[in-house]
N, C-alpha and C positions, 0 to 999 in steps of 0.2 A: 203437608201434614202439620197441624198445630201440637204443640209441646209447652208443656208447665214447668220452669222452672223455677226451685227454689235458691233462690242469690242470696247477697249481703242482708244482715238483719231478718234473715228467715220471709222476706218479700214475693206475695205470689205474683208471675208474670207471666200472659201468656202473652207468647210471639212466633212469630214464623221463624221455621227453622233455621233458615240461611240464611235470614238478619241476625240472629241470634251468634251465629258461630262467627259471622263476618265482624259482630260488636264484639264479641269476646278475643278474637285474634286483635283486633285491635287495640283494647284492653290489658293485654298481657305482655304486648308488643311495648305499652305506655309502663306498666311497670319494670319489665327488665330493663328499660331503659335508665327507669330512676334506681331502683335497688339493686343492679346487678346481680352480682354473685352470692352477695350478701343476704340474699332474702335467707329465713328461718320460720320456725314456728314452735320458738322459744324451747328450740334442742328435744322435742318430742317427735321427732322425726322427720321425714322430709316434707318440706312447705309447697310441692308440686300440687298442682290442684288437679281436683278427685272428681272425677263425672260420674254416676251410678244412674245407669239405666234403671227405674224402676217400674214394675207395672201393677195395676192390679183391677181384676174383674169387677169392681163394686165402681158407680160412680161417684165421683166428688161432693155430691150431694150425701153419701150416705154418709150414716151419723158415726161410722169409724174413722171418717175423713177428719169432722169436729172434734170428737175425743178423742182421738187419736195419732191418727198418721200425722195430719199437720202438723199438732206440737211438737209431732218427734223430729221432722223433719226439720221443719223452725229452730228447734235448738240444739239440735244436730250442726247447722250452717251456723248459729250464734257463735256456739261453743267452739268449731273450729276457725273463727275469723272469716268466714268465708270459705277456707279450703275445700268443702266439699258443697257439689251442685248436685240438686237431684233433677233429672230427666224423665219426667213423669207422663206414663199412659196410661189413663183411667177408662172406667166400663169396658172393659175387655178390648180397650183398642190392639192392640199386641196379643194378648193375652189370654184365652177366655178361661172362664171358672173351672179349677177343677185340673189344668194344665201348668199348674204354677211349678211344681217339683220337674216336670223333666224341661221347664221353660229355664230355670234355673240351672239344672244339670248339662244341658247344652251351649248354655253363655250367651243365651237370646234376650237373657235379662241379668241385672245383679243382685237387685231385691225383687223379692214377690212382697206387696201389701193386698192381703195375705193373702199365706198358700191356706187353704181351704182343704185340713188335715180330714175335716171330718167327711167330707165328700172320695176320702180314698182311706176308707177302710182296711182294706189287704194291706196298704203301706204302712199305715200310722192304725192299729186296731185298739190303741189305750182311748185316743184323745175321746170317743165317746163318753166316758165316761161322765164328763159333766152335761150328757142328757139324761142321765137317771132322774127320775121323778123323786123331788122333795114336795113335802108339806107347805114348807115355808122356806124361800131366800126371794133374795132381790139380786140386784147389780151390784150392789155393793159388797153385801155380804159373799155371794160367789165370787164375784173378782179379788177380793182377798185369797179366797180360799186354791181358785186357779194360778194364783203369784206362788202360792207356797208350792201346789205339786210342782209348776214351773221350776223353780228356783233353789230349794229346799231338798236336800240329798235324804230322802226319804230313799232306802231300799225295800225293792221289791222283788228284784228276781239278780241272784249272783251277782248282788254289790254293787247292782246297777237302778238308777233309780228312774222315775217316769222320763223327767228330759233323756235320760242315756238310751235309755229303750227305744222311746219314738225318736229321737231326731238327732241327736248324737252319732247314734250305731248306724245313722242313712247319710253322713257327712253335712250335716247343718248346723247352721249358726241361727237359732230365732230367737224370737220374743213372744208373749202370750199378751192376746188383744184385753183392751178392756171387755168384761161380760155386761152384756142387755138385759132386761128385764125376760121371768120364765116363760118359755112357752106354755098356751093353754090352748084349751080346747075351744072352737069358737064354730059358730053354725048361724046359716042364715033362718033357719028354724024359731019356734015357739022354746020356753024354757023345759029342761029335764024333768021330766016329774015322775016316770015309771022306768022301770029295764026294759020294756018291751023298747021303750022308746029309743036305752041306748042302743037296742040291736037292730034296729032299723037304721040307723045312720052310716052313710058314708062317708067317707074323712080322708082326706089327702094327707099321707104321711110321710115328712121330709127325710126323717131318717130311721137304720132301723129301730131303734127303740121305741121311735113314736107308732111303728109298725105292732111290734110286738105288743107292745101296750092296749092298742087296738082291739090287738085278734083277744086279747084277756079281758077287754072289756065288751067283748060282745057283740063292736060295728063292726065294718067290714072295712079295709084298708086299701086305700088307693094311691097308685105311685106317679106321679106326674111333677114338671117340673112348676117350680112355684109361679113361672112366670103364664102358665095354660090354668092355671087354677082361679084366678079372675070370671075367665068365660065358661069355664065347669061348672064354675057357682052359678052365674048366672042363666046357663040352663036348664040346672039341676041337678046337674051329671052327677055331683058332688055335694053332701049338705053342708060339709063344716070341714073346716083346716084347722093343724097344731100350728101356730105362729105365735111372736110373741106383740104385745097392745103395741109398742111402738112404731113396727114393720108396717102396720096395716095401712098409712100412707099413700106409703112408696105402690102399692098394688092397687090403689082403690078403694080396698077390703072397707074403711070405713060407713062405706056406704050402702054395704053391703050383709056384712054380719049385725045379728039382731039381737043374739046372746053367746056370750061366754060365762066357762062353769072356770069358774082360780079354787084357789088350795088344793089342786094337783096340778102343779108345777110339771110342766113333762120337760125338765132340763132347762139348759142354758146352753146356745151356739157360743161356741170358740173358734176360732182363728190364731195362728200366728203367723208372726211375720218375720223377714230378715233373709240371708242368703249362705251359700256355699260355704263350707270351712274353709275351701282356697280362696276363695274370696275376702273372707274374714281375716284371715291370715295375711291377704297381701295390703291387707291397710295398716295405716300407721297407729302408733300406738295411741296417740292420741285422739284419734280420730275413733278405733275401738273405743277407749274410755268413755267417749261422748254418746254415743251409740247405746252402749251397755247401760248406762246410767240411765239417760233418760228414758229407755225404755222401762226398764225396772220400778221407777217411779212414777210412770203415767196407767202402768195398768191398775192402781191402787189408789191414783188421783182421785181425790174427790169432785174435782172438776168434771173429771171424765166422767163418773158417775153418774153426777148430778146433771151432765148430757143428756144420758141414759133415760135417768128417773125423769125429767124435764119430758123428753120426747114422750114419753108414754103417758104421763097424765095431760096432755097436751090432745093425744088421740082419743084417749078416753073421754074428754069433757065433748071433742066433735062429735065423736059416734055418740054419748050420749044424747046431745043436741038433737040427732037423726033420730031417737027411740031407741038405739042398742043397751039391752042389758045385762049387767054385771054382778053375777051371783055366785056368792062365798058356798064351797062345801059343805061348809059347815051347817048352814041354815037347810040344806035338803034334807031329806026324809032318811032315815037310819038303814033305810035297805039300798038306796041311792049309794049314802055315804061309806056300807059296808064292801059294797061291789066295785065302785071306784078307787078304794085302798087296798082292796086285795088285788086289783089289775096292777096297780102301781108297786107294790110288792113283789110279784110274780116278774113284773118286768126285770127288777133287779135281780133277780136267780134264776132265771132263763141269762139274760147276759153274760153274769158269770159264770156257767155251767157253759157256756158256747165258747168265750176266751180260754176257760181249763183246756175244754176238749181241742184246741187248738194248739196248746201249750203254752197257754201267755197266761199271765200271773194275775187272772179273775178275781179272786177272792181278794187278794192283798190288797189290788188295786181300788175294791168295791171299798173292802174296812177303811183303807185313809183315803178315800175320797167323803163317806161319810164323817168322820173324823174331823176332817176339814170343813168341814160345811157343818157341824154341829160348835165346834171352836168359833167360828165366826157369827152364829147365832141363828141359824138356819134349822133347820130341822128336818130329818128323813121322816118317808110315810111310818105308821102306826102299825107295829107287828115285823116290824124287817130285823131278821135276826142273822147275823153272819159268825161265823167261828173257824 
């Protein structure tokens, strides 16, 4: 089995496994030799060096690999001189999507890059929340607003705030990924021009809010995983998926959808990443600092961003190339635009009204998450009113 490691100066390397251990026993054999007893790591703990199995379902191609994981990883190894090596299995080698929490809980891995909160709903029932449908954000502007619920001891329910809820109170130590451009609506289809025509449509819905949204807007909702949704389309099976311009790639999809309707945003995916509180707890303090830091400042990078934004006008100009068109809400017909904003509205208080009923703190969650997304310059649909 081949292994990614990241060594000295944040260096990617693959190599076979058992050269790899045999160079490093030898390696470590050459410095105890020279530094003895002496070795340190300038009194912030102990200088033994750190191996982290890490894994995660997405492969090194995808674009959380370039905005993200790398540079954390890079200077994560920068920052501690080398002390820590990451052990990397990509595209579900180890690991598949969706298995990252109890991959973690059993010690089959150290890091998840990432566990894929929103694919386990019953565990983590907040993290949805940035699929609600806004008018207007980007990558930008959400990834700000996602650092703040992250980070930012907003309370929501008995003194405890979004992180303590989801992932605190489950024994975890993460981080929040940088966010992509919104998801929209996209059809191999002619452009929207009547209601008859949204309720004739079938649409593959990744999550449920893109469900709910759905059954409110008239199509009929289809549940399949993203990676059957390629040959759905091209049967028929299915007219149109919510994904977001930059994904479309990675599936083909470019070549395939003909129109998307934007300014209804149905969300933004999120991810986090990171591991165990025993975990966390048994690394050295300098190695946490490093860790901590850099994540904190990469989901808010403008680099990362500008990843982001890069990737999607990149797809857009190809599928344009192929004929796919791109048409604002705004310019559709006022019965169009009135029926699209009230599905998007409805989505948001059916949500909350299902987290209430559950006993989780709906409403709070809905007001500062809009909050956040209107502070960073985004905007909720027209007519959503919460108190």
């Amino acid at each position: 089995m081949n292994k990614i490691l990241i060594l000295f100066g944040g260096i990617l390397l693959r190599n076979i496994k058992t050269s790899f251990v045999l160079f490093s026993f030898f390696i470590l054999i050459f410095l105890a030799a020279c530094g003895g007893s002496d070795e340190t790591n300038s009194g912030e703990g102990s200088s033994e060096k750190i191996i982290l199995k890490a894994s995660s379902g997405v492969p090194e191609e995808h674009v959380w690999f370039e905005a993200l994981f790398n540079p954390w990883m890079e200077r994560v190894v920068e920052e501690t001189n080398g002390q820590v090596e990451f052990e990397l299995y990509s595209g579900g080698e180890l690991v598949d999507i969706g298995s990252e929490f109890d991959a973690l809980e059993s010690g089959l891995i150290d890091i998840a890059l990432p566990v894929f909160n929103l694919y386990d709903q019953k565990r983590f029932p907040l993290s949805e929340v940035t699929m609600l449908p806004t008018s207007e954000s980007d990558s930008a502007i959400i990834s700000q607003a996602f650092s703040s619920l992250m980070y930012d001891e907003h309370e929501l329910k008995e003194g405890k705030s979004f992180y303590d809820l989801e992932f605190g109170d489950k024994d975890l130590k993460v981080w929040g990924s940088s966010m992509g451009e919104p998801y929209a609506m996209s059809t191999t289809g002619d452009p929207v021009e009547k209601l008859s025509e949204l309720d004739s449509l079938k649409l593959r819905t990744p999550t449920r809010l893109t469900e709910v949204y759905t059954k409110h807007l008239g199509a009929t909702p289809i549940t399949m995983p993203q990676t059957d949704a390629y040959d759905a389309l091209s049967r028929g099976t299915i007219d149109g998926n919510f994904i977001s311009v930059g994904d479309w790639k990675s599936y083909g999809y470019h070549d395939l959808f003909s129109y998307t309707l934007e300014g209804a945003n149905l969300g933004h995916f999120n991810a986090v990443f990171g591991m165990t509180n025993e975990k966390w707890e048994s690394l050295p303090e300098n190695v946490r600092t490093a860790m901590d830091e850099a994540a904190k400042d990469l989901i808010v990078d403008p680099n990362a961003t500008e990843v982001m934004m890069r990737l999607d006008s990149e797809v857009r100009e190809l599928a344009s190339d192929n004929g796919s068109v791109f048409e604002k809400l705004e310019d559709k017909s006022p019965v169009i635009q009135e029926a699209v904003n009230k599905a998007m509205v409805e989505t948001w208080y059916e949500w909350i009204d299902r987290l209430e009923a559950e006993g989780h703190p709906g409403t709070e969650i809905a007001k500062l998450w809009r909050q956040l997304v209107e502070e960073n310059g985004g905007e909720v649909p027209e007519g959503l009113e919460l108190e």
